[in-house]
C-alpha positions as CSV (number, residue, x, y, z in Angstrom):
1,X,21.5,-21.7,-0.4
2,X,20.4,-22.7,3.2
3,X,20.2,-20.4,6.2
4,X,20.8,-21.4,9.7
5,X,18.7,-20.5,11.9
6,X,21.1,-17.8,13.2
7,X,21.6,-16.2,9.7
8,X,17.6,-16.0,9.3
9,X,17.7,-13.7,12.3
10,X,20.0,-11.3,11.2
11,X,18.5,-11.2,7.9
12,X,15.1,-10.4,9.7
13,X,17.1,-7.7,11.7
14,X,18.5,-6.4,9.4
15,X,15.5,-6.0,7.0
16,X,13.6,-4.6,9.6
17,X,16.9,-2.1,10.7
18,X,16.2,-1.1,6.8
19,X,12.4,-0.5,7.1
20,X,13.2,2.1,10.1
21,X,15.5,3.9,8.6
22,X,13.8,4.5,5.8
23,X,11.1,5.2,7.9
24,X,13.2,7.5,10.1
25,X,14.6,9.3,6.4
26,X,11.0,9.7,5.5
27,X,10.2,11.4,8.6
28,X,13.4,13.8,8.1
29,X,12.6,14.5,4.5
30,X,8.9,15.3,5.6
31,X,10.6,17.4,8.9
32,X,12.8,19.5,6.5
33,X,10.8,20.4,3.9
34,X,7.9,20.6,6.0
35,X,5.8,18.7,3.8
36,X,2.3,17.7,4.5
37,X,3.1,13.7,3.5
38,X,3.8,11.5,6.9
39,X,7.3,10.7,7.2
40,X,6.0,6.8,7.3
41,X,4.4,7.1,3.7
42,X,7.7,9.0,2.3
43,X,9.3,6.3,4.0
44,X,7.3,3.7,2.0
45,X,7.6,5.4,-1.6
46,X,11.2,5.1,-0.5
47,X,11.4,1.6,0.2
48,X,8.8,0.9,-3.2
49,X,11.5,2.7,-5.1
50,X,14.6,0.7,-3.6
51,X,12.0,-2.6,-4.3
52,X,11.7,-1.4,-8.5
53,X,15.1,-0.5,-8.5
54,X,17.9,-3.3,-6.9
55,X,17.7,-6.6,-8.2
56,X,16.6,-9.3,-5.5
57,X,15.6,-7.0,-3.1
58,X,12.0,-8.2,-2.7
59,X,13.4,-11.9,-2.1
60,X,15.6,-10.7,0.3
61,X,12.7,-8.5,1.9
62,X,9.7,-11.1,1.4
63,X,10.4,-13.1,4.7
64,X,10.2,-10.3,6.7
65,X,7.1,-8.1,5.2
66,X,5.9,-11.8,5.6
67,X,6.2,-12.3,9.3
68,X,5.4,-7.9,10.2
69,X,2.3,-8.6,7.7
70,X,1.1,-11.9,9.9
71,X,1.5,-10.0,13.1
72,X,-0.5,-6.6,11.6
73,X,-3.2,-6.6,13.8
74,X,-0.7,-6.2,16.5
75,X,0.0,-3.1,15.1
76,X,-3.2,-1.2,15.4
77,X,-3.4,-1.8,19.4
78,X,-1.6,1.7,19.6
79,X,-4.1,3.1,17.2
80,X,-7.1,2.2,18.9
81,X,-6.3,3.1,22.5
82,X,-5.4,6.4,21.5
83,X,-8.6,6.7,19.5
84,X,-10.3,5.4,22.8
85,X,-8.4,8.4,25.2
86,X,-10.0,11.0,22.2
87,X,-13.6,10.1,22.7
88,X,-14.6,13.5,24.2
89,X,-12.8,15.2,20.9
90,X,-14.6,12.3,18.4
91,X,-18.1,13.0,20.0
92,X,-17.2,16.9,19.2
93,X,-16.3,16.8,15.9
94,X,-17.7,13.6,14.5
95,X,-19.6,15.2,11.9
96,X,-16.1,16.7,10.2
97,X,-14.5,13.3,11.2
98,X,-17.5,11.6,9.0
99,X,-17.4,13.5,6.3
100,X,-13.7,13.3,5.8
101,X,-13.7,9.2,6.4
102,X,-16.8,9.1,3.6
103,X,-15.0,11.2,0.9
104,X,-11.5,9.9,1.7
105,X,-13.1,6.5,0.9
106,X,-15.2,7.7,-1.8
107,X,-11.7,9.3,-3.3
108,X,-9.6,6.4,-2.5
109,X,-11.9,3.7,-4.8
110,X,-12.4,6.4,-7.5
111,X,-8.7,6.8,-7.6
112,X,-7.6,3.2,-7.4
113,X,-10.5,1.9,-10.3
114,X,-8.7,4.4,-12.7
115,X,-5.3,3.4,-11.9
116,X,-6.1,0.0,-12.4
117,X,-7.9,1.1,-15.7
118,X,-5.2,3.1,-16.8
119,X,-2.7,0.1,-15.8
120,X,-4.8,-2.9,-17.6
121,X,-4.9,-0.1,-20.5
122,X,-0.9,0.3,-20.6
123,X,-0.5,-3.6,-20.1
124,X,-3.5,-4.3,-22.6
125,X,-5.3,-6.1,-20.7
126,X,-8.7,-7.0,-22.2
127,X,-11.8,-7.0,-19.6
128,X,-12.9,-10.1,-20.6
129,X,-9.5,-11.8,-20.5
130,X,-9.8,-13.6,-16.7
């Protein structure tokens, strides 16, 4: 089925209406219960769940994620700059900051190579199978 150019733009609207508001549910949810998850990454479980559960939906959604994902860099500008205005609050504490980038990393690789064992396991995936 072909899209006019018109239909594509609604259909990126509207995908991108959907990311907000889950965003925005994630953020109440998080609010609420006062839960120490950011509203964004309830948001994001939200959307992954929608993703696994409605037929079609990641076709629908690929374009999008596509076009967000191209510009992402885009996205950090905010980031930065108001890392930039803290620099008198970094050069205070930049020992705690360190240590909690470090082992937040460390954590993050230890976690993610045993899921991905625990996955290959589950899908019996041989390590020698490439």
């Amino acid at each position: 089925m072909r899209h006019s150019k018109n239909d594509l733009r609604f259909i990126m609207l509207a995908c991108i209406a959907v990311f907000l508001l889950l965003q925005i549910i994630g953020e109440t949810i998080s609010f609420l219960f006062g839960l120490p998850i950011p509203g964004a990454v309830l948001g994001m479980v939200l959307m992954l769940i929608f993703l696994i559960t409605k037929d079609g939906l990641i076709e629908k959604v690929r374009p999008t994620a596509s076009v967000l994902l191209a510009h992402l860099a885009l996205l950090f500008v905010p980031a930065g700059i108001g890392v930039i205005r803290q620099t008198d609050r970094i050069a205070s504490e930049w020992l705690a900051i360190t240590l909690v980038i470090v082992l937040g990393t460390a954590i993050t690789m230890i976690v993610t190579a045993l899921t991905i064992q625990w996955v290959a396991k589950r899908l019996g995936v041989d390590d020698d199978t490439h």
